[in-house]
C-alpha positions as CSV (number, residue, x, y, z in Angstrom):
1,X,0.0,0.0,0.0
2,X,1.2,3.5,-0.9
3,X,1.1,6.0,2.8
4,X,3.6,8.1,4.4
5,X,3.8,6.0,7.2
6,X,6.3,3.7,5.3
7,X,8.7,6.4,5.1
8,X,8.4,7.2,8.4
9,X,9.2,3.9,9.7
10,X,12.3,4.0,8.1
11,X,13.4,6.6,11.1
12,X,14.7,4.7,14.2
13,X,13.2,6.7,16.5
14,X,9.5,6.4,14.7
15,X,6.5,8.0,16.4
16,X,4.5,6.1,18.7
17,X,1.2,5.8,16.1
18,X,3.8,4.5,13.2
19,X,5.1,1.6,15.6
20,X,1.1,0.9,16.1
21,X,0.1,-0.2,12.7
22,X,3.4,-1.1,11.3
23,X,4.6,-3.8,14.2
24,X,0.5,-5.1,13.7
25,X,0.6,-8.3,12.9
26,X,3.5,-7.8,10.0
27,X,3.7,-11.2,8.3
28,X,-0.3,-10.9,7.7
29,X,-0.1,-7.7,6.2
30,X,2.7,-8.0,4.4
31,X,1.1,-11.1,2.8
32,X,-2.1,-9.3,2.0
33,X,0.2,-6.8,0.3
34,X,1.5,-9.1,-1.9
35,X,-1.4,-11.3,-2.6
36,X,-3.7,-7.8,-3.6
37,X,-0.8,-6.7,-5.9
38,X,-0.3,-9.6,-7.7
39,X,-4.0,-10.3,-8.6
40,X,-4.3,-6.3,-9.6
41,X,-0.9,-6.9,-11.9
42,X,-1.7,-10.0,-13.3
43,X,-5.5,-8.3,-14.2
44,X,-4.2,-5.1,-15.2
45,X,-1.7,-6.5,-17.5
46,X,-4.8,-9.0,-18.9
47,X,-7.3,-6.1,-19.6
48,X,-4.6,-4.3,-21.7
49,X,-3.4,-6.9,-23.7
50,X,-5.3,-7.6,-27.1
51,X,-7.8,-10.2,-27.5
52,X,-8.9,-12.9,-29.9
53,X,-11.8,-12.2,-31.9
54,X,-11.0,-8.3,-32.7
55,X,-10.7,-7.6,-35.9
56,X,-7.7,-6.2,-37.0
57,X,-7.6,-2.6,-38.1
58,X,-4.9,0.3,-38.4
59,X,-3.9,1.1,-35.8
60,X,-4.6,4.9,-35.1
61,X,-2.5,7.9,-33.4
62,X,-3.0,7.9,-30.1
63,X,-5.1,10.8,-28.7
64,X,-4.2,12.7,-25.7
65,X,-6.8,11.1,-23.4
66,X,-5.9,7.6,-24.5
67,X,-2.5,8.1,-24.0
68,X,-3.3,9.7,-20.3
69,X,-4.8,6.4,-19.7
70,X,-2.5,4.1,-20.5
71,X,0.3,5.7,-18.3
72,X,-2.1,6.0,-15.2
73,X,-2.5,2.0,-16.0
74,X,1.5,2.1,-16.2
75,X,2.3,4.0,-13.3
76,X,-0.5,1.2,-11.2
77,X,1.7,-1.2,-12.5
78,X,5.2,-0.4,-11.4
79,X,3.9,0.8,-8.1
80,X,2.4,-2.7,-7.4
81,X,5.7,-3.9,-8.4
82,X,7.3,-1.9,-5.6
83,X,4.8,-3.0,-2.9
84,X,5.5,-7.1,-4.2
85,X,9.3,-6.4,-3.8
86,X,9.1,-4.3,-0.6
87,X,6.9,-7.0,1.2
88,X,8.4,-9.7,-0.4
89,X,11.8,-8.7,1.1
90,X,9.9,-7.5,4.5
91,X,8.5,-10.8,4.8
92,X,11.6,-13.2,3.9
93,X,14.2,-11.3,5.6
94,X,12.6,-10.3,9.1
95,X,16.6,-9.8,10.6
96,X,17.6,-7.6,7.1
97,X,14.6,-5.3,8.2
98,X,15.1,-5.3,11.8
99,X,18.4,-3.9,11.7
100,X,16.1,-0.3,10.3
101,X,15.6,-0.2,14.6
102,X,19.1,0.5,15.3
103,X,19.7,3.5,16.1
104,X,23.4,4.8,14.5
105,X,24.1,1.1,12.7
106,X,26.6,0.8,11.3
107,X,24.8,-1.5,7.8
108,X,23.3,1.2,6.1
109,X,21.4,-1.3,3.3
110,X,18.6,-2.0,5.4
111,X,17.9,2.0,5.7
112,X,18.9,2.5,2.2
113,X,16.2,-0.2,0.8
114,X,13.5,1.0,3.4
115,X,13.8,4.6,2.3
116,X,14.5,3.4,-1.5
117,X,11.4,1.2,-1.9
118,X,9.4,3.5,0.2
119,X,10.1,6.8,-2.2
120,X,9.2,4.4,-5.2
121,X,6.0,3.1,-4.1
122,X,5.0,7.1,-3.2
123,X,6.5,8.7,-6.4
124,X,4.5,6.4,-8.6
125,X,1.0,6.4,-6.9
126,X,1.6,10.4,-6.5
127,X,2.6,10.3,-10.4
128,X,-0.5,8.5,-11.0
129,X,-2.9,10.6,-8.8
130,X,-1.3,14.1,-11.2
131,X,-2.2,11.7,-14.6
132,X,-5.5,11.4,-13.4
133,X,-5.9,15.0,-12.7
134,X,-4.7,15.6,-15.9
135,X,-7.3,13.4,-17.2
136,X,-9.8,15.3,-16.0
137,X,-8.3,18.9,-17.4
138,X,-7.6,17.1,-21.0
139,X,-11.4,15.9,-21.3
140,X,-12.8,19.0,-20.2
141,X,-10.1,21.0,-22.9
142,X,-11.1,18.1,-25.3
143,X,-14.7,19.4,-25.6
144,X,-13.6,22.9,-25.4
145,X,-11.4,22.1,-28.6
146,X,-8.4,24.0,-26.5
147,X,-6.5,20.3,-26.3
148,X,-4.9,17.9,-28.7
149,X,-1.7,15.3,-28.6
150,X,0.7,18.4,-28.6
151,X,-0.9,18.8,-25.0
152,X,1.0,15.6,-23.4
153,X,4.2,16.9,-23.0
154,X,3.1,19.5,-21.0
155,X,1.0,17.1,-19.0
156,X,4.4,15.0,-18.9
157,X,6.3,18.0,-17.4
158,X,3.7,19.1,-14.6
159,X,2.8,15.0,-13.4
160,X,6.8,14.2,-13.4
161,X,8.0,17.3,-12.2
162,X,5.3,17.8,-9.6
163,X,5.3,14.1,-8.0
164,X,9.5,14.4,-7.8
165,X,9.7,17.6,-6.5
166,X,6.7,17.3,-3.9
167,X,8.4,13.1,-3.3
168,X,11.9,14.9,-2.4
169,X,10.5,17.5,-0.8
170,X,9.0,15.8,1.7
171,X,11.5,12.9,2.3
172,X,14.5,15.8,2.6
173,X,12.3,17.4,5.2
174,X,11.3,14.5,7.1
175,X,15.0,13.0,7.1
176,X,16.9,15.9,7.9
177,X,19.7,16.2,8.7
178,X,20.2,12.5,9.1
179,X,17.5,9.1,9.5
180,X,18.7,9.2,13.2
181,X,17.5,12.5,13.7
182,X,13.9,12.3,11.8
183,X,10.7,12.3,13.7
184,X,12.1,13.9,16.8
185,X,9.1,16.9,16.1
186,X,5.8,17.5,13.8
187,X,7.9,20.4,11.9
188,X,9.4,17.0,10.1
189,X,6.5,15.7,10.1
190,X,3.4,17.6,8.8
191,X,5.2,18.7,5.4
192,X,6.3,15.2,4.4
193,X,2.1,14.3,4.8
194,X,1.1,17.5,3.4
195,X,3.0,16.7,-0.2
196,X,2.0,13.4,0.1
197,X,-1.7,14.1,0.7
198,X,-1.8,16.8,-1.7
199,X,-2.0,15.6,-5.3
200,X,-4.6,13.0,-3.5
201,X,-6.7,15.6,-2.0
202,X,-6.7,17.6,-5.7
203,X,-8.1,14.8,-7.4
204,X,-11.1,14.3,-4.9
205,X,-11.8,17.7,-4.9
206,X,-11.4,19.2,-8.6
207,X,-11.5,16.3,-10.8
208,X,-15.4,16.1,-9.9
209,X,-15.8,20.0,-10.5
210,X,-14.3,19.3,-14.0
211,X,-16.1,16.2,-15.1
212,X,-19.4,17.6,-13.8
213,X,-18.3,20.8,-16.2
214,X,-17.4,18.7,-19.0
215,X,-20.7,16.6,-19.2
216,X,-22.5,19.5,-19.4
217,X,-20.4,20.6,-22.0
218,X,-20.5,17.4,-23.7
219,X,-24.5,17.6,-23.9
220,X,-24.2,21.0,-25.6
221,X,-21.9,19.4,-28.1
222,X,-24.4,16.8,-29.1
223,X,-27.3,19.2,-29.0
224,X,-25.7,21.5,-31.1
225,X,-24.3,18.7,-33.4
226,X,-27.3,18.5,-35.6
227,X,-30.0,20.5,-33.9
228,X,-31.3,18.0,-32.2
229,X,-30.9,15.5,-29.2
230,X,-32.0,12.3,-30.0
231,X,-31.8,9.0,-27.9
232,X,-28.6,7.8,-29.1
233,X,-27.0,11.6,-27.8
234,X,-28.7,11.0,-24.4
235,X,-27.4,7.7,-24.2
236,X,-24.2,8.2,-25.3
237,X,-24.1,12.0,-23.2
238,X,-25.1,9.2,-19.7
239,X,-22.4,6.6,-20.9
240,X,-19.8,9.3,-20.5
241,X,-20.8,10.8,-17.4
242,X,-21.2,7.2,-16.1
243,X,-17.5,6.3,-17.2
244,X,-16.4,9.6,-15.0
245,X,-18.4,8.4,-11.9
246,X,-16.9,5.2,-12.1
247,X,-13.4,6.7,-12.4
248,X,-14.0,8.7,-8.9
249,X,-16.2,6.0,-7.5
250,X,-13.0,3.3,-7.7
251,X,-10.8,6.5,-6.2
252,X,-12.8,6.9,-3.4
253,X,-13.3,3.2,-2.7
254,X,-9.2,2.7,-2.5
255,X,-8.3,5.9,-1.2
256,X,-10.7,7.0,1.4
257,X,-9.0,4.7,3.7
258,X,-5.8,6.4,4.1
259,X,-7.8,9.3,4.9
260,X,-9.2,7.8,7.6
261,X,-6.0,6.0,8.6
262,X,-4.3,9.0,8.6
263,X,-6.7,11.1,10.6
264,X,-6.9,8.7,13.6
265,X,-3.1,7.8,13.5
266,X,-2.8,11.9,14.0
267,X,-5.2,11.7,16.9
268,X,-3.6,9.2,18.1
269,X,-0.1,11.1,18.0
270,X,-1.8,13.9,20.0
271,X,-2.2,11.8,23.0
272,X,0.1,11.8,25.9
273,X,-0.4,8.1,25.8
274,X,-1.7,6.0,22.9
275,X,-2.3,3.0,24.9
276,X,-5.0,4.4,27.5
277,X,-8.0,2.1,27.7
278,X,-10.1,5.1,26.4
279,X,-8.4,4.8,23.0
280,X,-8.9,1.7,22.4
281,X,-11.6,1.7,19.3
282,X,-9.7,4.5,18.1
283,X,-6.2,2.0,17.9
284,X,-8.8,-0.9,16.7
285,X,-10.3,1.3,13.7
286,X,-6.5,2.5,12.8
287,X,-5.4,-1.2,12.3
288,X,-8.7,-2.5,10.7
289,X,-8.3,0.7,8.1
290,X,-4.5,0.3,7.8
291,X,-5.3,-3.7,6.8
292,X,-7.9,-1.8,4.4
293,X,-5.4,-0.1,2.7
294,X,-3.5,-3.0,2.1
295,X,-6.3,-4.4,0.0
296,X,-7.5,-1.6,-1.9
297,X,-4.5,0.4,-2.7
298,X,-3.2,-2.2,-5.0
299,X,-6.6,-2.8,-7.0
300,X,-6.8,0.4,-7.7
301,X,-5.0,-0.6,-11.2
302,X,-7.3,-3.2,-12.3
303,X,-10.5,-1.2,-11.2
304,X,-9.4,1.2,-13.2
305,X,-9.4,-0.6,-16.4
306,X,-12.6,-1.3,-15.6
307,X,-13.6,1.9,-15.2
308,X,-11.6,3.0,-18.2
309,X,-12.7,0.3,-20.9
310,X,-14.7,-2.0,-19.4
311,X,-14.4,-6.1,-19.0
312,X,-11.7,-6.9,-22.1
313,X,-12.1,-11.0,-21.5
314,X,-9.8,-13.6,-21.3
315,X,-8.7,-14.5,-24.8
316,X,-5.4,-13.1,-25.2
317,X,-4.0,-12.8,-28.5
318,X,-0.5,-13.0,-28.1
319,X,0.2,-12.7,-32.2
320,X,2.8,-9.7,-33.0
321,X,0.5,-8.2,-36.1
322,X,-0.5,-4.6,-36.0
323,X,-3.8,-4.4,-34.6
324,X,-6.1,-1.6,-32.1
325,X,-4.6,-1.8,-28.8
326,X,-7.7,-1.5,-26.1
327,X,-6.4,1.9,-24.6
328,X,-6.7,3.1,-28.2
329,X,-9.8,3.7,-30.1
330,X,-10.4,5.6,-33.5
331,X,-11.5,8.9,-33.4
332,X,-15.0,8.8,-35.7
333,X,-13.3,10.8,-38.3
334,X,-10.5,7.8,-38.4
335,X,-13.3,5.3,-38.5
336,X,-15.0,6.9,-41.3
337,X,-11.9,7.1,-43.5
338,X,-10.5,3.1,-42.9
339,X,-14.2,1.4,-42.0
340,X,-16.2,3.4,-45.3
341,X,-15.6,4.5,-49.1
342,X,-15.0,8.6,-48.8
343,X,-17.6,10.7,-49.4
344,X,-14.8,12.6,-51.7
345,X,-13.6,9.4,-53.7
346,X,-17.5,8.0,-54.2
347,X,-19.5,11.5,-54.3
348,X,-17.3,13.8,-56.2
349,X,-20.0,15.7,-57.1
350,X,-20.7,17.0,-53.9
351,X,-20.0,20.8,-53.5
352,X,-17.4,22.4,-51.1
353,X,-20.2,24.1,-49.1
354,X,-21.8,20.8,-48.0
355,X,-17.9,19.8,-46.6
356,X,-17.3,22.6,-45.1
357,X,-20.7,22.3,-43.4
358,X,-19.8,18.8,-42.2
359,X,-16.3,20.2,-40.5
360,X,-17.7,21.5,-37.1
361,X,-19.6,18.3,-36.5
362,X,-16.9,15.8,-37.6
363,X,-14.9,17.6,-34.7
364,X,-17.2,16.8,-32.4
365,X,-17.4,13.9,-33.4
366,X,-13.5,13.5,-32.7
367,X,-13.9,15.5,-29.4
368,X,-16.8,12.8,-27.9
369,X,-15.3,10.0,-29.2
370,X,-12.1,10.7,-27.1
371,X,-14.3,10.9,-24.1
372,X,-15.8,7.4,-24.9
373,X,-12.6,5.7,-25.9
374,X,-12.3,1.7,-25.0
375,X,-16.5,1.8,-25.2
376,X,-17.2,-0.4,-28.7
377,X,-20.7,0.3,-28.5
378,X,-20.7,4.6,-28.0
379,X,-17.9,4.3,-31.2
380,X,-20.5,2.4,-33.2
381,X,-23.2,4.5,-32.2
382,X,-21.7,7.6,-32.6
383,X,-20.2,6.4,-36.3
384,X,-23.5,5.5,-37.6
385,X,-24.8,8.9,-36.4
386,X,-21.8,11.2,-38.1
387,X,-22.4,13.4,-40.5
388,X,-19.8,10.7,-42.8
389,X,-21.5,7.5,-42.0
390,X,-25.0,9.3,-43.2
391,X,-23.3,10.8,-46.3
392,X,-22.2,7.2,-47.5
């Protein structure tokens, strides 16, 4: 599981409310650790793999959004890696990890791993939380036509650049000057949790705000698309806000945890004395949420391909060909070019006005089919409705 808490263990003379949860029963929770990882990577890596049965096509540029998605999957993946080799190593060498006690020791590896695994598990879930928020900017600059594939490197300079600086940020603050002296007061503290917490915190707060902005912005699109708002806009309009409410439903579900974790370990640290009998359910609800976190922070990668593009099934096709990848989908303008004859090559008789007319939509068309990538049936729907498929 990805908290702050794993850093601060790394500190020989750890707070009272980090020796709680970490010395609780450590062979279990390392175990649960390993087993939740390994079922989300083995999942993840299953849903994005391509599939028997598709037919093959060419493949498309990637757009912006797909792209976003596919390195929010990536970033789940190597950060489950880090949790399988960190407990892994936790549970099979209990004396390697023991020597992390010992104050001025004179093995520095067991410090060096603690602190190295630690800041990779953090730095790629903290990666992954600024992806998603970029998510939820790109589709909302999507349907404003302000965003295209250009746009990723500048996502790729704010996720990187933020999740390192706020990751070494925090771990300078909370281990200086040296491991031996960390954790002797909350000014090392609180900063190391605050840059933790805050890419977290930004995607529960704005990426709703943005997604609730671009759905109403997305029914605008289809109304305006050909005057009217039939049943296949409303449907497809509702399959995109669902595919958002999923995204921050499976956030919530592996991430509210910490929260509470976090919140009651902090209580906990305000006490003179964390093991009072009064403070009892308050030490029980910190371990039953810390074991929490070490089912759901893992599966948050394969919920999210759920989320993202639905059930893929089993049938991998492991044939190197050229085919559509499932984090990639055609744009409808794509679709209309490779699936159907041009309008230009079979109609050449049709005038430049009634082209030009067609422009604005076919955007759209572009713009809401990035929203509904990995979603066969919104792609055929919204094919069969473009101005394109109807001109054929």
């Amino acid at each position: 599981m990805a908290s702050p808490r794993l850093e601060t263990y790394c500190c020989p003379n750890r707070d009272a409310a980090t020796q709680l949860v970490m010395n609780f029963q450590p062979e279990v929770f390392c175990g649960v650790c390993i087993g939740s990882a390994s079922i989300s990577l083995l999942l993840t890596i299953l849903q994005l793999l391509p599939k028997k049965g598709q037919s093959p096509r060419k493949m498309p540029k990637a757009s912006s959004s797909s792209t976003i998605l596919l390195l929010i999957s990536i970033c789940d993946i190597l950060g489950g890696l880090g949790m399988i080799v960190r407990s892994s190593v936790w549970l099979g060498f209990p004396g390697f990890i023991a020597n992390i006690s010992v104050v001025n020791g004179t093995d520095v590896w067991p410090s060096t791993f603690c602190v190295g695994s630690a800041m990779w598990i953090q730095l790629l879930y903290s990666a992954g939380f600024w992806w998603l928020f970029c998510y939820a900017v790109d589709s909302y600059l999507v349907v404003r036509r302000s965003a295209g594939l250009s746009t990723i490197v500048l996502y790729h300079m704010m996720t990187w650049g933020l999740a390192v600086l706020l990751c070494v940020e925090g771990i300078a603050l909370l281990y200086y000057p040296s491991l031996s002296s960390c954790e002797n007061g909350l000014e090392h503290a609180i900063p190391h949790y605050i840059t933790t917490y805050v890419p977290l915190l930004l995607v529960l707060v704005v990426n709703p705000i943005l997604f609730r902005r671009t759905v109403s912005a997305v029914a605008s699109l289809l109304k305006g698309r050909q005057g009217i708002y039939t049943e296949n806009e409303r449907r497809l309009g509702t399959e995109i806000q669902m595919r958002f409410f999923k995204i921050m439903l499976v956030f919530v579900i592996c991430w509210s945890s910490n929260i509470i974790n976090e919140t009651l370990l902090f209580y906990l640290e305000m006490q003179p004395d964390i093991n009072e009998m009064p403070l009892k359910n308050i030490r029980s609800a910190a371990l039953i949420t810390w074991i929490i976190m070490g089912v759901l922070n893992p599966m948050q990668g394969f919920l999210f391909t759920l989320a993202f593009y639905g059930w893929t099934g089993w049938r991998v096709d492991l044939k190197w060909r050229k085919r559509e990848i499932p984090w990639e989908s055609m744009s409808s303008s794509t679709v209309g070019e490779n699936a159907y004859p041009s309008p230009v090559n079979y109609q050449s008789n049709i005038h430049d006005s009634k082209k030009i007319s067609t422009t604005d939509s076919q955007q759209t068309d572009e713009a809401i089919s990035m929203l509904s990538e990995g979603n066969t049936s919104s792609d055929e729907r919204l094919t069969r409705s473009s101005p394109i498929y109807q001109g054929w």
